[in-house]
DRENVEXNU-56632 format. One line per 10 residues: number of its first residue (from 1); their letters; for each residue x, y, z of N, C-alpha, C. Coordinates in Angstrom, 3 decimals, decimal comma. Atoms other than C-alpha are relative to their C-alpha. Layout:
NUM> A> X Y Z X Y Z X Y Z; ...
END
This chain:
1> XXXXXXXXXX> -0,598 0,358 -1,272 -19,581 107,706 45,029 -1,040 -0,624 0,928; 1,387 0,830 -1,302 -23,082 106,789 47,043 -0,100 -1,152 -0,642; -0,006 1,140 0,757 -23,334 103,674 44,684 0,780 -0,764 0,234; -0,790 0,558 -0,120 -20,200 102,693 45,398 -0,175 -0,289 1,878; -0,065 0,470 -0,900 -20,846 102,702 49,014 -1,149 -0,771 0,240; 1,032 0,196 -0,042 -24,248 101,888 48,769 0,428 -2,028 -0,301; -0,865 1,213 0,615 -22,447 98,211 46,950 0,599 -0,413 1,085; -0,866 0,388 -1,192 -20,346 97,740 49,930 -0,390 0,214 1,140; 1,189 0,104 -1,057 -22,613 98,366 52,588 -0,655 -1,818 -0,151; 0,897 1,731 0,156 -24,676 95,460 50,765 0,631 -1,328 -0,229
11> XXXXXXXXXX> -0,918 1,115 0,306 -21,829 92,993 49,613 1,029 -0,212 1,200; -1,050 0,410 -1,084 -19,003 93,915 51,671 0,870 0,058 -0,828; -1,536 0,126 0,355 -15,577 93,176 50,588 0,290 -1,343 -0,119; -0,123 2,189 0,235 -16,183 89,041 50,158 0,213 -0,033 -1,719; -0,052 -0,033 1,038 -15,653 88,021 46,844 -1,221 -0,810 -0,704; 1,377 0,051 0,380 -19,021 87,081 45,322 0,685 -1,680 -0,671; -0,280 1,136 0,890 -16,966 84,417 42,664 0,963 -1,114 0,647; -0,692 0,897 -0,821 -15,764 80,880 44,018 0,504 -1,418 -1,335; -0,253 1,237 1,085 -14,140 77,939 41,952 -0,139 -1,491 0,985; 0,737 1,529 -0,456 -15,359 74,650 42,909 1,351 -0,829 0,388
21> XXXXXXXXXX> -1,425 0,750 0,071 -12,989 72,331 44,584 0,299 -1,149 -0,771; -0,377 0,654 0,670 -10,849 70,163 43,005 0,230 0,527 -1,162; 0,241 -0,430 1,234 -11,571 71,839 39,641 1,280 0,431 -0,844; -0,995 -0,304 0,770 -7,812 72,638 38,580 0,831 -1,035 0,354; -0,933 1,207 -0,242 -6,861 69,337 39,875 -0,091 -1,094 -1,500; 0,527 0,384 0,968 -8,589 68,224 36,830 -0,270 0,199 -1,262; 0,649 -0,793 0,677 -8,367 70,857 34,577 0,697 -0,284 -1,084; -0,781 0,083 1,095 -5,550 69,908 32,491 0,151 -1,601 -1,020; -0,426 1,172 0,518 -6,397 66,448 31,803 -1,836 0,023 -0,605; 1,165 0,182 0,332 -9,959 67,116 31,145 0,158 0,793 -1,408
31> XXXXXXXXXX> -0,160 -0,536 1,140 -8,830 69,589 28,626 1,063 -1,176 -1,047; -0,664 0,912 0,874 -6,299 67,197 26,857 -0,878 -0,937 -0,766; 1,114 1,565 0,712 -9,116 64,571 26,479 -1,055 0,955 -0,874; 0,503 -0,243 0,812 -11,034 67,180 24,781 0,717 0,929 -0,803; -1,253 -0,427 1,544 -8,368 68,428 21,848 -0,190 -1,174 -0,787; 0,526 1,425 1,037 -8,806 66,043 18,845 1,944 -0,414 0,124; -1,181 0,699 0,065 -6,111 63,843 18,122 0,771 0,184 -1,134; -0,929 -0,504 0,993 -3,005 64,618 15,889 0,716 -0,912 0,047; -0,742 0,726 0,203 -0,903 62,617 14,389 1,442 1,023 0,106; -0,962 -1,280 0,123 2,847 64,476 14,653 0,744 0,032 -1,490
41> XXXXXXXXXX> -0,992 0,417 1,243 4,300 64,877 11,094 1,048 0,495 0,068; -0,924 -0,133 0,096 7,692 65,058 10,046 0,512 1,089 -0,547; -0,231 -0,786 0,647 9,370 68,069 9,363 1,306 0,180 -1,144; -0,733 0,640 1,201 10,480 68,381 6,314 1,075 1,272 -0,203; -1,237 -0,358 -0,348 13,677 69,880 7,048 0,895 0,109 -1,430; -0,862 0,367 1,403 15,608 68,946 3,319 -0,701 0,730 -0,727; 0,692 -0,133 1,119 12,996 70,715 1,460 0,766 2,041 -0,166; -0,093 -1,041 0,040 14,303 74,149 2,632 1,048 0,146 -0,498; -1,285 -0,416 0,671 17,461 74,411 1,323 -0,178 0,303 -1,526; 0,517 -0,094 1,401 15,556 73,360 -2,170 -0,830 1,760 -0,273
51> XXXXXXXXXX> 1,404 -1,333 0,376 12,792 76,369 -1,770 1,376 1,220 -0,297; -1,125 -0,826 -0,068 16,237 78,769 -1,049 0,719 0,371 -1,523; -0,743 -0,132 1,018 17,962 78,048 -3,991 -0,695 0,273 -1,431; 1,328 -0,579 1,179 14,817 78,289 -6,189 -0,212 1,245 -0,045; 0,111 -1,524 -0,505 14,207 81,620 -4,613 1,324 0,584 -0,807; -0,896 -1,150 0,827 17,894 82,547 -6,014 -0,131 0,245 -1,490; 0,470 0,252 1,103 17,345 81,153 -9,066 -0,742 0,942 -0,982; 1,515 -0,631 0,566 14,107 83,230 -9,761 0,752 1,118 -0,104; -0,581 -1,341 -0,149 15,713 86,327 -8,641 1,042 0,396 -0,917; -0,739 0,138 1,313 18,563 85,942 -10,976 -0,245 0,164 -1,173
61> XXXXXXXXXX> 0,946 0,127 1,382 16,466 85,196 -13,880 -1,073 1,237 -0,529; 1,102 -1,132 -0,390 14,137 88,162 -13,166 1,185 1,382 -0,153; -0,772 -1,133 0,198 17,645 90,386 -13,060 0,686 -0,073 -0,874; -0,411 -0,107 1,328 18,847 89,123 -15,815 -0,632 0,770 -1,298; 0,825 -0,901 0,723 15,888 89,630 -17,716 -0,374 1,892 -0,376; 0,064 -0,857 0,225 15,438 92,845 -16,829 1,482 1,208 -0,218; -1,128 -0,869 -0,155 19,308 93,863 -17,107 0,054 0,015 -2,219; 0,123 -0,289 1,164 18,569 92,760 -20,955 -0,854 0,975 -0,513; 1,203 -1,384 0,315 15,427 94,418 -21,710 0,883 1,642 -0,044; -0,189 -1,288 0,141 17,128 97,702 -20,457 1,033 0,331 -1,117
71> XXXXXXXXXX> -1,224 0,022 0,950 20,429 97,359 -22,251 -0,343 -0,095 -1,605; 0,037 -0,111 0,982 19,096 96,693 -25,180 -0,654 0,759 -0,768; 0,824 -1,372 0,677 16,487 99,780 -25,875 0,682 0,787 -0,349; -0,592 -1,589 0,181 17,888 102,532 -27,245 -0,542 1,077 0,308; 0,770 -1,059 -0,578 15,665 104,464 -26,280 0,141 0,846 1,700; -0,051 0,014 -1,817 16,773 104,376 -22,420 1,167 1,286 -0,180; -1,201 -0,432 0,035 20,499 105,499 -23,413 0,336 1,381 -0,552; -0,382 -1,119 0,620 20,318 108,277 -25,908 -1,420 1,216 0,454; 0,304 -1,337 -0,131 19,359 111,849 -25,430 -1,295 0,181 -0,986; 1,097 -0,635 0,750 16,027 113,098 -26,906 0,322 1,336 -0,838
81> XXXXXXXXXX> -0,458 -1,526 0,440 16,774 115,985 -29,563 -1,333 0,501 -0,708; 1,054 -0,459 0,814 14,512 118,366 -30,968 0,005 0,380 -1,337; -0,369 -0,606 1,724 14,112 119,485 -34,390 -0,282 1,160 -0,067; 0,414 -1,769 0,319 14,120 122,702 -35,555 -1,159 0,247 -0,781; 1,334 -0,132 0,529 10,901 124,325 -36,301 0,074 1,604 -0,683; -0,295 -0,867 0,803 10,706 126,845 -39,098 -1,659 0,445 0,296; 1,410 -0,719 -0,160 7,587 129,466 -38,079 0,019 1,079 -0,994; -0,213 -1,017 1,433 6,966 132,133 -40,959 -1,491 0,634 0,303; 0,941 -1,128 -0,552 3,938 133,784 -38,698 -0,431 0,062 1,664; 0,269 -0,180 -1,252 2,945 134,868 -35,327 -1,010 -1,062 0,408
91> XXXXXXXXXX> 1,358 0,659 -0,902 -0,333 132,687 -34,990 0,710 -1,950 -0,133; -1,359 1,564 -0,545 2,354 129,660 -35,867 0,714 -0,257 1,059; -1,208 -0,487 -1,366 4,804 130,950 -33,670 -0,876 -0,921 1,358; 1,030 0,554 -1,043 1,825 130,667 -31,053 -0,633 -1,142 0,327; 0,759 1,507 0,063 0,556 127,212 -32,096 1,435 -1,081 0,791; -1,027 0,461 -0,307 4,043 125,851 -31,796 0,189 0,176 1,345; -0,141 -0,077 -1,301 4,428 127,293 -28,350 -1,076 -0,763 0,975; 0,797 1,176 -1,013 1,634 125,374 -27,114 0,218 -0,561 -0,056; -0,386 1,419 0,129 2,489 122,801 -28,361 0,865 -0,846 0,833; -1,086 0,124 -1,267 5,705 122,296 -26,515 0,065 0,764 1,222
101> XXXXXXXXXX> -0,158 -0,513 -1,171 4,412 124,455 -24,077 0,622 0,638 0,880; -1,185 -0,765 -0,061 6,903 126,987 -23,875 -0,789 1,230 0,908; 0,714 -1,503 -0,363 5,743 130,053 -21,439 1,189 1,203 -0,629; -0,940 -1,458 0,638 7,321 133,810 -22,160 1,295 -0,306 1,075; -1,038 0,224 -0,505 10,122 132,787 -19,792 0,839 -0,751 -1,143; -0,709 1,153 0,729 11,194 130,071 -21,901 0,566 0,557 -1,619; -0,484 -0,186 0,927 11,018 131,688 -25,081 1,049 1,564 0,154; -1,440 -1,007 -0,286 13,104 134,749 -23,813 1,393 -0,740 -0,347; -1,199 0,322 -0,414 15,733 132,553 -22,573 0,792 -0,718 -1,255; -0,178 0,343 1,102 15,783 130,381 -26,099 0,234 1,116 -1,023
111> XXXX> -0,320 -1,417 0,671 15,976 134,092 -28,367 1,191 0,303 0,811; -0,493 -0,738 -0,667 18,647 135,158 -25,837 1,216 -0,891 -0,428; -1,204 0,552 0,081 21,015 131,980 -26,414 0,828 0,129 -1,353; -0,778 -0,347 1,493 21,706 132,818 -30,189 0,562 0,961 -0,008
END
């Protein structure tokens, strides 16, 4: 707060910054003359309708593709089955269960459905 008066004691309340006269009488033509020069081109207005229909085109082709691909795997459509696994000892039993990764929940609930 003493700084701040200490500032205004010595300045005052004038505004320190002044713009030169004339200087915005001039400002917009001095800037024009320094922008480079452009030619204006034509916009090419006809081309968009082309890019549009290319765009459907693609998209089409892209859902086609991939409406074949799926349709035609079999693999997508049918069910995964398992095979039956014939165990004839406990440390089988146990290998097998890792394997598919069966915890003691799982094999309860599989013993329970027969």
């Amino acid at each position: 707060m003493e700084e701040e008066k200490y500032i205004q004691e010595k300045v005052g309340n004038r505004n320190p910054f002044q713009v030169p006269e004339g200087y915005f009488d001039t400002f917009a033509d001095q800037l024009m003359a320094s922008l480079p020069e452009r030619q204006p081109r034509a916009k090419r207005v006809w081309l968009r309708p082309l890019r549009y229909a290319a765009a459907v085109v693609c998209v089409f082709a892209l859902g086609a593709m991939a409406w074949f691909a799926l349709s035609s795997s079999p693999d997508v459509h049918q069910p995964v089955q398992a095979e039956a696994v014939q165990v004839s000892s406990d440390a089988e039993f146990e290998a097998a269960a890792d394997y598919v990764m069966l915890d003691n929940s799982d094999i309860y609930a599989c013993l329970s459905d027969e």
